[in-house]
C-alpha positions in Angstrom: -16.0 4.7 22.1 -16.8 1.5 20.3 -19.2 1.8 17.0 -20.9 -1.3 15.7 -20.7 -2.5 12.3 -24.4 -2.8 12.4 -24.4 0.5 13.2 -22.0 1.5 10.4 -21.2 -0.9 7.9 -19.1 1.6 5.5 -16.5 1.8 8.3 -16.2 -2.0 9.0 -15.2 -2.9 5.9 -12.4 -0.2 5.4 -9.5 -2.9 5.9 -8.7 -5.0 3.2 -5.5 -7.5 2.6 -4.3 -9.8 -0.3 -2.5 -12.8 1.5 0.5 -14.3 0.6 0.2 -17.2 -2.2 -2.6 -14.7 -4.2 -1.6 -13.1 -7.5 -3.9 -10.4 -8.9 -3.3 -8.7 -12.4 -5.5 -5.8 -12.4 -6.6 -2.6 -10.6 -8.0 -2.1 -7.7 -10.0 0.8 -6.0 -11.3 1.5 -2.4 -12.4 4.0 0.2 -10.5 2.3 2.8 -6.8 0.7 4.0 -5.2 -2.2 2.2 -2.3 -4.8 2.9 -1.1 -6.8 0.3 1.1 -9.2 1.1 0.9 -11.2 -2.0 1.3 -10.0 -5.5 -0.4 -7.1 -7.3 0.7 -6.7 -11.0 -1.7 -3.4 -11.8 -2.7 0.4 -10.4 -4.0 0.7 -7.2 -5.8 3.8 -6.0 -7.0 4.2 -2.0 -8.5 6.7 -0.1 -6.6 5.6 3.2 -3.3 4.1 3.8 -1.6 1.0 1.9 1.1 -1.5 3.1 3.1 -3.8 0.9 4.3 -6.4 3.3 7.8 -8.2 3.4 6.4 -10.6 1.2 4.1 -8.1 -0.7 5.3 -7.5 -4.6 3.9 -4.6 -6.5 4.3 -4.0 -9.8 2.2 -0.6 -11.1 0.7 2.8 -10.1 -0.2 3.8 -6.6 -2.1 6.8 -5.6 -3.1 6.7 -1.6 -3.0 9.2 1.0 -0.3 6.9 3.3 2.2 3.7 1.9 4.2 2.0 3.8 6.6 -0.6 1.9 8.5 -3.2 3.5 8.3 -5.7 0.5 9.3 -5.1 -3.7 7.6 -2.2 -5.3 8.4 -1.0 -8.7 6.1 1.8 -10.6 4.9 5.3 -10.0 3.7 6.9 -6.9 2.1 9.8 -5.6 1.0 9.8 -2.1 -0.3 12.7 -0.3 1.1 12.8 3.0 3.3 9.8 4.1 5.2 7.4 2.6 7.6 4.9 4.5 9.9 2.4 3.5 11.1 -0.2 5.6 14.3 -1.6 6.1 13.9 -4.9 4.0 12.0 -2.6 1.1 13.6 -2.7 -2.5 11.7 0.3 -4.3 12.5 1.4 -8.0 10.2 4.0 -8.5 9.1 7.5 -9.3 7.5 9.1 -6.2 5.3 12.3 -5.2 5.3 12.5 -1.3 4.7 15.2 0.7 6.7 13.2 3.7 9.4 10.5 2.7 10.7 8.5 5.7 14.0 6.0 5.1 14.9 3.0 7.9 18.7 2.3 7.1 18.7 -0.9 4.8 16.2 -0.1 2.6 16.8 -0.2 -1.3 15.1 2.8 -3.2 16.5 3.8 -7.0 
C-alpha cells in the first residue's frame, strides 16, 4: 500500500540527512529518521532511527530509538532498542542499549 504525501504530510517528511561538506554546531530534534553524513558538534534526540555515515562525525549526546554508526562518534548514548556499529566505526562513548551489535573491525572504547 502506497500513501501520498498529500494525503499525509507528517510521514513524508520523517527522513532527514546532513550531507557531507555541512558542519552544524547545535542540537537537533525530530519525530523522524536522520543520516548525517557530515559533521554534528551538539545533542541530537529522535524519535526513529539515526545513521552516522562513513563520513559522518559526531561529537555530543544521542538519544534515539535505533543508531547505526559506521563513521566517528564520541559522546553519550542511550538508545532504546538497537544500536549497530559498523565495521569502519571508531566510537568512544558511554552507551545505554538494549541490543548492541559489533561487525569485526570496528573501534569502540
Amino acid at each position: 500500500m502506497i500513501i501520498s504525501a498529500k494525503k499525509n504530510p507528517d510521514q513524508a517528511q520523517t527522513s532527514n540527512r546532513i550531507l557531507m561538506g555541512t558542519e552544524i554546531k547545535g542540537d537537533i530534534t525530530s519525530n523522524g529518521d536522520f543520516r548525517i553524513d557530515g559533521k554534528l558538534y551538539g545533542n541530537i534526540t529522535l524519535e526513529g532511527k539515526l545513521v552516522i555515515g562513513e563520513q559522518g562525525v559526531v561529537e555530543g549526546e544521542i538519544r534515539c530509538k535505533n543508531v547505526t554508526i559506521a563513521g566517528t562518534y564520541k559522546g553519550k548514548t542511550q538508545v532504546t532498542e538497537l544500536t549497530e556499529l559498523m565495521a569502519t566505526a571508531v566510537v568512544q562513548a558511554d552507551l545505554v542499549t538494549a541490543k548492541l551489535s559489533v561487525e569485526p573491525g570496528a573501534e569502540f572504547t
